[in-house]
Structure formats: structure tokens, C-alpha cells
N, C-alpha and C positions, 0 to 999 in steps of 0.2 A: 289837378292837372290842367282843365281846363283855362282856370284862374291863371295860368301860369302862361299857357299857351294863347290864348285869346286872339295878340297878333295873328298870328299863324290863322287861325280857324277863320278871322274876318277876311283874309286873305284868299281863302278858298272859298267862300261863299261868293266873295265878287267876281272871283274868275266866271262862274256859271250865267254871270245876268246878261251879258252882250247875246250868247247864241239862245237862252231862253226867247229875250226879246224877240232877237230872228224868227225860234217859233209860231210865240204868241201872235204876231201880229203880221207872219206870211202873206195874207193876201193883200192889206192897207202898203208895203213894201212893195210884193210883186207889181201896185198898180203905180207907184209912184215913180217904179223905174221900169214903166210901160212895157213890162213883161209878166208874162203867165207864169203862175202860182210852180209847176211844175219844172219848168226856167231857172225862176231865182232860188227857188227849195233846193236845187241839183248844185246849187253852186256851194250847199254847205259840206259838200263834199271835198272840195278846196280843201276846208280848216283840217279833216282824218288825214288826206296824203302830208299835210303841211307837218303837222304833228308826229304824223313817222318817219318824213327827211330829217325834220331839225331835233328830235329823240335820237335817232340812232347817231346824225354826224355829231351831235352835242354830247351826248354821255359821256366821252373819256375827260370831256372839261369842266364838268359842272361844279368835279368836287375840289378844282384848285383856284376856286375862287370863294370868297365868302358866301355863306348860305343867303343871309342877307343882300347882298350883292345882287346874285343872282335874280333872287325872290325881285327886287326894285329893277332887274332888266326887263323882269317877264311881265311885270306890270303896267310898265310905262309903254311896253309893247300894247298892251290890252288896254291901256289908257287910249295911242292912238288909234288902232284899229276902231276903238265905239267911236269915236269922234268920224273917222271917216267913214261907217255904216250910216251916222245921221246924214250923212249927203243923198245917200238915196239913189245914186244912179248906178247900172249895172255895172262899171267898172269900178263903182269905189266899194260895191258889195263880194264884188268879188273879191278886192283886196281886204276892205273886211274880213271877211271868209279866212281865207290863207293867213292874213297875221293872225284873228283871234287862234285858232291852231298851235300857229306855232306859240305864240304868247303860253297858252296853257298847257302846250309840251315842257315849255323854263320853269314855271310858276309851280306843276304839281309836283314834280320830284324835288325843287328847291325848300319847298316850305314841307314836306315828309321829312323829308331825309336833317332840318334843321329841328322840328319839333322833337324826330329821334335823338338828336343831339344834346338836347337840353337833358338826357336821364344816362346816367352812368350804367345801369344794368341792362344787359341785354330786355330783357321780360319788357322793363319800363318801357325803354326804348320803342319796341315795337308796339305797346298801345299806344305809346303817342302817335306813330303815325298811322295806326288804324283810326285814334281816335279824327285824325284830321281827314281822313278817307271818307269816315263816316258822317262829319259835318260835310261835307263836298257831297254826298247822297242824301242828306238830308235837305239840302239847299235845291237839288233837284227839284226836290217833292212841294220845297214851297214857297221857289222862284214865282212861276206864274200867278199864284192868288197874290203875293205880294206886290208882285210889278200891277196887278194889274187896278189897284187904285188910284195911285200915278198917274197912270195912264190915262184916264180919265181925263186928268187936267192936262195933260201935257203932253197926249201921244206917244209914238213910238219913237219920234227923233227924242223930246226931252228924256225917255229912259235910258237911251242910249249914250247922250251927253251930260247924265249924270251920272250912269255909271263910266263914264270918260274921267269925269273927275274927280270921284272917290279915288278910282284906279291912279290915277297921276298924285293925289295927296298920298296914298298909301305906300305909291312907289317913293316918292319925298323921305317918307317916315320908315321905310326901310333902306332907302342908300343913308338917312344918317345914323341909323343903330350901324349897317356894317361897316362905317368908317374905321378901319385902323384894325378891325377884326382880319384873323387869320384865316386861312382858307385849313378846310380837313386834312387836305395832301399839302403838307409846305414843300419847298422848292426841293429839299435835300431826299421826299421821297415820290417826288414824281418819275414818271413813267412815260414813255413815248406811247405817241395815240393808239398805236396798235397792240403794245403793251399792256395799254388798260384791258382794252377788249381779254386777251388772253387773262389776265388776272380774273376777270366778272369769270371769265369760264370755269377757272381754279375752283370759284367758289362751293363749296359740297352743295351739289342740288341746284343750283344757282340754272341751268340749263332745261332742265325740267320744269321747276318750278315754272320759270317765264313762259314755258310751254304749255304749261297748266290757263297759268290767265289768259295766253292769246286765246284759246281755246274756250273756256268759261265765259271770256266774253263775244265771244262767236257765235256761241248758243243764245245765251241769255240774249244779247241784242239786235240776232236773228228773229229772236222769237216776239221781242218788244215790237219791234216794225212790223209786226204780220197781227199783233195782239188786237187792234180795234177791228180789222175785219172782222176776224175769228168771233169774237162778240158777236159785231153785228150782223151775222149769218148764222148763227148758230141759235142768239137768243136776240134778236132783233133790238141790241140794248142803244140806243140815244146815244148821240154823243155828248151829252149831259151827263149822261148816268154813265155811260165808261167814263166820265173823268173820275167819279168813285173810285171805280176799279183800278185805274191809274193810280191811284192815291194810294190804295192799298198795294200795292206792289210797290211804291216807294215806302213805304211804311215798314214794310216787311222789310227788306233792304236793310234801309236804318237801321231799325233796331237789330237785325239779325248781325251787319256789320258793328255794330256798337256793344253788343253781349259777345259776340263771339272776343272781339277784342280784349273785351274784360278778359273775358274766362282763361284767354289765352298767358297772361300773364301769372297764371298756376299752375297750368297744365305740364305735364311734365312732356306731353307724345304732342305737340300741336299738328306731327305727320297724319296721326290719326284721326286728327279734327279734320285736317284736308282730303282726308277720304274718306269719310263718312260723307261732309257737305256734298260732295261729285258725286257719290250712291245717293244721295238725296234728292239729289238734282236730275240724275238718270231715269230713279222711276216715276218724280213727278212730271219731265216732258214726255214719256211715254205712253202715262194714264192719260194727261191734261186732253189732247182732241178728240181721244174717245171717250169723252166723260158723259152720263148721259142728263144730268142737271146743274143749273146756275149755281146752288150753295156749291157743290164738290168742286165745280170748274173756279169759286172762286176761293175754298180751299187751297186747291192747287196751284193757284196763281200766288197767294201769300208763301205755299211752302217755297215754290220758285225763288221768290224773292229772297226769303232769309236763308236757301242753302248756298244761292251765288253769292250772298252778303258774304256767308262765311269761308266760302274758301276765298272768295277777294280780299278778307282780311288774315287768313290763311296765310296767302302768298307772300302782302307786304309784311306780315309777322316776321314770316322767316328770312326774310330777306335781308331786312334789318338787321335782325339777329346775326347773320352771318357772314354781312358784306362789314360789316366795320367802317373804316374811313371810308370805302367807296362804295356807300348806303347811297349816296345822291346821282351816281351813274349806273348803280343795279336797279332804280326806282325810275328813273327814263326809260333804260331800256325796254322795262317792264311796261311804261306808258304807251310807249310806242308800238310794241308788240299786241296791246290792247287795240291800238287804234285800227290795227290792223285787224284786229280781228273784227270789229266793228263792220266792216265791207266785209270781211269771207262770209260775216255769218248774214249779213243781208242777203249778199249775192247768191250763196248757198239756199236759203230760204227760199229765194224768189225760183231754183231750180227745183229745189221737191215740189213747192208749191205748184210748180205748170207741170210738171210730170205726175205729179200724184195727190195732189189735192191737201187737203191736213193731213190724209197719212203719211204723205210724203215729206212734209214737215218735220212731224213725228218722230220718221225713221232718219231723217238730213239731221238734224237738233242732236238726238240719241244717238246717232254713232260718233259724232264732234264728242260730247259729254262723254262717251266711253275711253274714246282717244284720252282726253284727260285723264279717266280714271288711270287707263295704263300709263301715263308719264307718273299718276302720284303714288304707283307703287314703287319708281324709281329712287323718289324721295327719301332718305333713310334719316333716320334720329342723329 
């Protein structure tokens, strides 16, 4: 499957390198475009709202054009956006910002929703695109050590205007595969824009479930933005040494997302696999800030990772499974609902956290993860 998909997967690994880059190398940027760390960091906020305008107004289109197509818009978008982050001044980062967003609001649900295409049976279908979910988590985990060889010789503008123009060669090599291909929805069964929307609703579960991920990722990436304090207040750990512990929560991820995926293509209940991961997940953010030592707390941090893996791959399982042709605007929507979650669950975080310290955390995280649990008893077979 891999073999078969590889476009695809290289495809999703490059989308991740532009805001890694951003990352890694915050403060050499903030100084180049003579603003403070906290400044230019705020503006990667741009790329989450960008990503939830252009997911929601895009959805009902994505699937009456070539998957191909699509995949070589959201590229060449990501192509210029790196190019003009290497400029370096506050206004071309913040356009930076905004297009890479929206670029990888086109990019994720186009190359999903096409790898699902490539397999006739539902089951396949939906590993392929957990399997592509799961290189896009994997690439997470090991962006940074890669870029940062590179960098060495050539800083943060040469990573960015190289990955400018992988991005522009890839988008090349995917506008000429989807020349002359059809799009999912041909002319005779499309739908007006609000139409589609009604249809995603049709879909059995289709409503919950999206409600499921905004949610899962609310927590989980509430909890990620709060995670190196929490460390280093609790066990005074290095930010050396929390990059371990980073590692191992992307680790966990991966793999949890990549077996859960397998698994999912035998499973006959995969409703069951999505409530179990969310009870998984409920009582490891419950134990996690009163844990009273470093192994358990980094127990806890691995089981984190592999039970949001698995209802993330949960989600686009079923999704797949059940949108049929309109797999490519049920997998936007779903992106965009994520990204949204992305801010509630910081925002939320940053409230328990002033009102009630980690417990409040705790109790803000745990009642988000319960919310889920009740949408995924909604979920039916």
C-alpha cells in the first residue's frame, strides 16, 4: 500500500516543513524581522483561522475537481507561501502564516480522500488514508532533527526555499498526473453549494463524529501547549530532555495511529475502537497532573499519544467509509473543525490553567474528552 501510495505520503511530509521551520528557528526570524519572539510566534495563528475559512468555504468543491488537481493547488500554494517566509519581514510572515494554512487546509483532505480512492473496498480505503494521517504524524516527530542538518549550511531562509521548491516540483508532478482525470462528483451529479453541506449531514454519524475530532483535538492540543511547563515544574526537566519526551509522544501518535489503522481494516465494530480510545484518553488526562513520579507521568504521556492516535484514525476511518464520492469534503470539514479545535483547546487550557492551576487543566481537558465520549456513543454501526 505504501508502494503504491508514496506520491501521496511525500506529499504530506512536505506540507509539515514550512511551519516546523517557523518553529525551529523562532527566534533567528523574530530577530530578522526586528520583532520579539512572542510577536512573530502569535502570528502563526493566521495559518489555524486561515485553515478554518478556507476548509469550511472549500468543502462542497473539492470533490468536483480532480484529487490530483486539487493536491498541485494546495502545493503550489505552499510552494509560494515558503518562498515568501524567506523574506523575513513582518508582513511577508504573516502572509506566510495565512497561505501556509490555507495551502494545508487544500493539501490534507485532497491527497486523503485520493489515497482512499486508489482501493475499491471500504476497509482499504480507510487505511489508506489513516495510512497518510499517520505519515503526516510521523513527519511531525521528525521534521526538526531532519531540517535541522541543513540548516547548518544554509539557515532558515535556505530551508524554506527549499522546501519552496520541492513544493512547486511536486505540485508540476501532480497537475500532470491529474490532466484529463475526472473529478469524483462528475457534472451530472453535482450539487449546489449548500446542497453538498446537507448531504455531509445525511451522512450516518457524519455530525458527531466531526464532533468527536474537534474535540479530541481540543484536548490533546490543549494539553501539548501547556506540556513543557508541566515538566518543567513538576520535574525541573531541560529543555533537552523534554525534547525526549516530545519524541515519545510523537512516537506514540504514530504508531498508535498506524496499528490502529491496520487493525481497523478487520475490525468489524470500529464504533467500539472509537470509544474505548476517548475512555483511554479520559482517564489518562485525569491521572497525568496528579501523577506523583517521572516514569508514570511519562507512561501517561505515551498512553495520551496512542489513544488520540487512535480515535484520529477512528474518525477518518469512518469517514471514508461512509462519505463515498464526497470523502474529500467530509475530510475538510473534519480538518477545519480540528483546527478549530486547536485554539479552544489552547484557549481553554490557558483558562483552567489561571483559575486552577494543573488541576484545572485536569478538570478543562477531562470534561472536553467526556463531551466526546457522549457524541461517540451517538455513533452507531
Amino acid at each position: 500500500m505504501a508502494k503504491r501510495l508514496w506520491p501521496f505520503l511525500l506529499a504530506s511530509t512536505v506540507s509539515l516543513i514550512p511551519f516546523t521551520v517557523f518553529g525551529m528557528y523562532l527566534v533567528p526570524i523574530a530577530a530578522a524581522a526586528d520583532g520579539s519572539v512572542a510577536e512573530v510566534g502569535g502570528l502563526r495563528g493566521l495559518g489555524g483561522l486561515a485553515a478554518l475559512i478556507v476548509g469550511i468555504a472549500l468543502a462542497p468543491l473539492i470533490d468536483r475537481f480532480a484529487r490530483e488537481l486539487v493536491a498541485a493547488g494546495g502545493l503550489a500554494l505552499l510552494g509560494i507561501s515558503a518562498a515568501l517566509g524567506a523574506i523575513g519581514n513582518v508582513f511577508a510572515l504573516a502572509a506566510f502564516c495565512l497561505l501556509i494554512g490555507a495551502s494545508t487546509s487544500i493539501l490534507g483532505p485532497s491527497i486523503g480522500a485520493a489515497a482512499a480512492d486508489r482501493f475499491n473496498t471500504p476497509a482499504a480505503a480507510g487505511r489508506a488514508a489513516t495510512l497518510v494521517s499517520a505519515t503526516t504524524s510521523m513527519m511531525a516527530m521528525l521534521a526538526a532533527p531532519v531540517l535541522a542538518v541543513p540548516g547548518l549550511f544554509w539557515g532558515w531562509r535556505g530551508n524554506l526555499l527549499a522546501a519552496s521548491a520541492i513544493s512547486l516540483t511536486l505540485s508540476a508532478a501532480f497537475f500532470w498526473r491529474g490532466r484529463g482525470r475526472k473529478a469524483p462528483l462528475h457534472s451530472t451529479q453535482r450539487t449546489s453549494y449548500l446542497a453538498t453541506y446537507k448531504a455531509l449531514a445525511r451522512i450516518p454519524g457524519a455530525l458527531p463524529l466531526l464532533g468527536v475530532a474537534m474535540l479530541r483535538t481540543a484536548a490533546f492540543m490543549g494539553y501539548l501547549a501547556y506540556l513543557a511547563a508541566f515538566y518543567d515544574e513538576k520535574f525541573d526537566l531541560a529543555p533537552g530532555w523534554f525534547a525526549l519526551v516530545w519524541s515519545l509522544s510523537g512516537a506514540s501518535f504514530f504508531l498508535g495511529n498506524l496499528f490502529a489503522g491496520r487493525y481497523l481494516v478487520a475490525a468489524v465494530r470500529p464504533e467500539k475502537t472509537l470509544l474505548l480510545g476517548l475512555l483511554t484518553a479520559l482517564v489518562a488526562v485525569s491521572a497525568f497532573y496528579f501523577t506523583p513520579s517521572l516514569p508514570v507521568t511519562l507512561l501517561l504521556t505515551s498512553l495520551m499519544g496512542a489513544a488520540h492516535a487512535t480515535v484520529a484514525a477512528c474518525v477518518t476511518t469512518l469517514l471514508v467509509r461512509r462519505s463515498g464520492d464526497l470523502r474529500g469534503s467530509a475530510l475538510s470539514v473534519n480538518a477545519a473543525g480540528m483546527s478549530m479545535g486547536t485554539f479552544l483547546g489552547a484557549a481553554l487550557g490557558g483558562v483552567g490553567l489561571g483559575f486552577g492551576g494543573y488541576p484545572g487543566l485536569a478538570l478543562i481537558f477531562g470534561a472536553v474528552t467526556l463531551a466526546g465520549v457522549l457524541l461517540a456513543l451517538r455513533v452507531r454501526a
